[in-house]
Structure formats: structure tokens, C-alpha cells
C-alpha positions in Angstrom: 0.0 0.0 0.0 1.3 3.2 -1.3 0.6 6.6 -1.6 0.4 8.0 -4.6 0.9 10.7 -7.7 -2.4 9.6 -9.2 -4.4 12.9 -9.1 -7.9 11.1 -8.5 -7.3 8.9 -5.7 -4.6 9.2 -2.5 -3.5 5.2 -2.0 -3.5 2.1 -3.9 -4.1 -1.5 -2.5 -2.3 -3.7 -4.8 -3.6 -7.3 -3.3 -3.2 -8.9 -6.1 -0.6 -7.7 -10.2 -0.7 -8.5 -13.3 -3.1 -9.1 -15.8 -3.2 -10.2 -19.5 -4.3 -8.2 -22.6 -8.5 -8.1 -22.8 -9.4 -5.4 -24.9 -8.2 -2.6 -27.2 -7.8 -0.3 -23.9 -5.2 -2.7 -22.8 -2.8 -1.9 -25.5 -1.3 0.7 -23.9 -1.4 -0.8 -20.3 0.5 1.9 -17.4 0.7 -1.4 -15.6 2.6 -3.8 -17.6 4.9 -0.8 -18.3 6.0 -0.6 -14.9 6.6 -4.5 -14.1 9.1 -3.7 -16.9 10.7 -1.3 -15.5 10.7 -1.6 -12.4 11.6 -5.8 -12.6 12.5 -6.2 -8.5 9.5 -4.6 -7.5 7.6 -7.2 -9.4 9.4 -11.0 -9.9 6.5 -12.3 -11.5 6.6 -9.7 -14.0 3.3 -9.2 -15.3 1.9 -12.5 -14.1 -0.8 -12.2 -12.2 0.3 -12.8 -8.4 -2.1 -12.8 -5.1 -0.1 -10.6 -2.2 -2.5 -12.1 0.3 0.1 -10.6 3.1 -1.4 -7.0 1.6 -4.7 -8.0 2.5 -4.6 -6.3 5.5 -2.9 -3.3 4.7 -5.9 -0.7 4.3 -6.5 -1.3 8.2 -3.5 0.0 9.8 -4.3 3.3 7.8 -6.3 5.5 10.2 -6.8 8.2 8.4 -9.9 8.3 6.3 -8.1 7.8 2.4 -8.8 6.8 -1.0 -7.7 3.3 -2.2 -7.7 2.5 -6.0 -8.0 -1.6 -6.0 -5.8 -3.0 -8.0 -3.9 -0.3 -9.6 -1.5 -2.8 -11.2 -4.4 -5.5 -12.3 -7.8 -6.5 -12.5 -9.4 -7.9 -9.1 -11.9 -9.7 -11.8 -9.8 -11.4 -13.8 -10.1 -14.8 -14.5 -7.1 -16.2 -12.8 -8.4 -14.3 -9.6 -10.6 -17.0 -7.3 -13.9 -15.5 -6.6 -12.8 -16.8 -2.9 -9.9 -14.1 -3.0 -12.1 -11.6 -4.0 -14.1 -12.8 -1.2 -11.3 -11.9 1.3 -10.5 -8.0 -1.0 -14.4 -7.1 0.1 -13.7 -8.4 3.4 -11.0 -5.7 3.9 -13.4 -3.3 2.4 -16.2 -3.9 4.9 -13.4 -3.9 7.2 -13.0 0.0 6.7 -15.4 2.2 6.4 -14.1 4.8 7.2 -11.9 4.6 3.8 -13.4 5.0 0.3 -12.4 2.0 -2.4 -11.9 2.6 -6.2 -12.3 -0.6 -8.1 -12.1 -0.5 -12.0 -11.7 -3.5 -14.6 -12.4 -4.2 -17.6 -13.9 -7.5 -17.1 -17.6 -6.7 -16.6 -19.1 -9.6 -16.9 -17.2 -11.9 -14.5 -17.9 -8.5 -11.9 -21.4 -8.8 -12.5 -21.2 -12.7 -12.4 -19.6 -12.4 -8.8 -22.0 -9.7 -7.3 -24.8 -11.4 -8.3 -23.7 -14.6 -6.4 -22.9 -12.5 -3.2 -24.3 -10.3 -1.0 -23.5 -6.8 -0.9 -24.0 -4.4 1.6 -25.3 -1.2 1.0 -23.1 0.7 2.9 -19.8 -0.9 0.9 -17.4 2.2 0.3 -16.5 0.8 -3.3 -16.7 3.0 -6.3 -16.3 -0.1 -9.7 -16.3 1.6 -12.7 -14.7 0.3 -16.0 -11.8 1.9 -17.2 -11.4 3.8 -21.0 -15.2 4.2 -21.2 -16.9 7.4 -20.2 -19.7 7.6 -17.8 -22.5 7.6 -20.2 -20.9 5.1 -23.0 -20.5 2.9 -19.4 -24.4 3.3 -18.9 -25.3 2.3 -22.4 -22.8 -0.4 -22.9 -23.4 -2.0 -19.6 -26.8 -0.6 -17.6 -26.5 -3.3 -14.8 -23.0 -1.7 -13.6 -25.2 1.8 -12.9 -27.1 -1.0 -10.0 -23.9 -2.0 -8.7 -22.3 1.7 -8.4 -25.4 2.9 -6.3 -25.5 -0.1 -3.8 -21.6 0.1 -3.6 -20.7 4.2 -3.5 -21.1 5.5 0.0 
């Protein structure tokens, strides 16, 4: 857990890097571009890894803060067990008092997982999906509108 120079958010939680390419808006993926460069900070490269000893990490931060999920992957990719996600939202409910950022581009297995879960209504989770504007989100995908009102504090 980091802070950071990422102008809309203060932290990231990085619980789980790496990713492989899904769409056109991964061509040009930040993420993969950093496992290069900065190869001892990530062994695996641009495998995707679980850090489960950063699960916890959110909780020793007192002080109300913004956490973008996953800034160096997609929680919702496939090679992520829905179990692990389990244990991310865990550390969300764990901390309210701390407002989560949560974007992918795999929409599908999101919806997939939320609608075999309960989620609270007071989650402090903002999930959005990257490269697409607001309203070309809404007409692309109308059910992700649902999950960013139960989810956004």
C-alpha cells in the first residue's frame, strides 16, 4: 500500500498484479509498463500474483483515504478465485471509514460475482470500468449503474 501521484485517488491497494491483454484499452497498459521497468519490484513480472500478506494493509491506515483496488491488475480477472475476491471485500467492509476505487475491464465476470454474493449497502466501493466514459458505461453495460449505487457510500 502506497501513496500515490495519481491525481484522483490518494492510495492504492495492490492485493493482487498482473493481468493479461482483454481489450483494445489494454494496448497501452501503465501497468505492464512498470513491471518492466521496475523488474525487482515485481518478480513475477506481469503474471498475475495474489499478495495475500497485503490484504490487511488498508486497516493499519487510520486516516480516512482513497484506495484505487488493484492499480497494477484486474481484481476480476479470470485467474483471480472468486474466494480471494471474497477476502478483498472483506478488507473493504473492514473499513469504512476509507473510500475504495475498483475498476476492470472484465464486466461480466464482476457482474457474475456480485450477483452470487451479498453486498451491503453501505460498501465504500466506487467499480467503474476503465477507457469508457460515464455515459458510454451506462449504455454499454446498464447493470454496472445497480452495482455503483448499492456500492458508493
Amino acid at each position: 500500500m502506497n501513496k500515490t501521484s495519481i491525481a484522483w485517488t490518494e492510495r492504492t491497494f495492490n492485493p493482487v498484479t498482473g493481468c493479461t491483454k482483454y481489450s483494445a484499452g489494454c494496448v497501452h497498459c501503465y501497468a505492464e509498463t512498470l513491471t518492466r521497468r521496475f523488474p525487482k519490484a515485481f518478480p513475477n513480472g506481469f503474471d498475475v500474483t495474489l499478495h495475500p500478506e497485503r490484504l490487511d494493509e488498508p486497516k493499519h491506515v487510520k486516516k480516512p483515504s482513497m484506495f484505487f483496488v488493484c492499480s497494477m491488475a484486474d481484481l476480476f480477472h479470470k485467474d483471480v478465485p472468486s474466494e480471494y475476491i471474497d477476502r478483498v471485500m472483506q478488507t473493504i467492509r473492514d473499513c469504512p471509514q476509507h473510500t475504495f476505487q475498483i475498476l476492470t475491464k472484465r464486466t461480466i465476470r464482476m457482474r457474475n460475482y456480485f450477483l452470487t454474493r451479498f453486498v451491503p449497502r453501505n460498501e465504500s466501493a466506487l467499480i467503474n470500468r476503465p477507457g469508457v466514459g460515464r455515459k458510454g458505461l451506462w449504455e454499454s453495460n446498464p447493470w454496472v449503474v445497480v452495482y455503483e449505487f448499492k456500492l458508493v457510500k
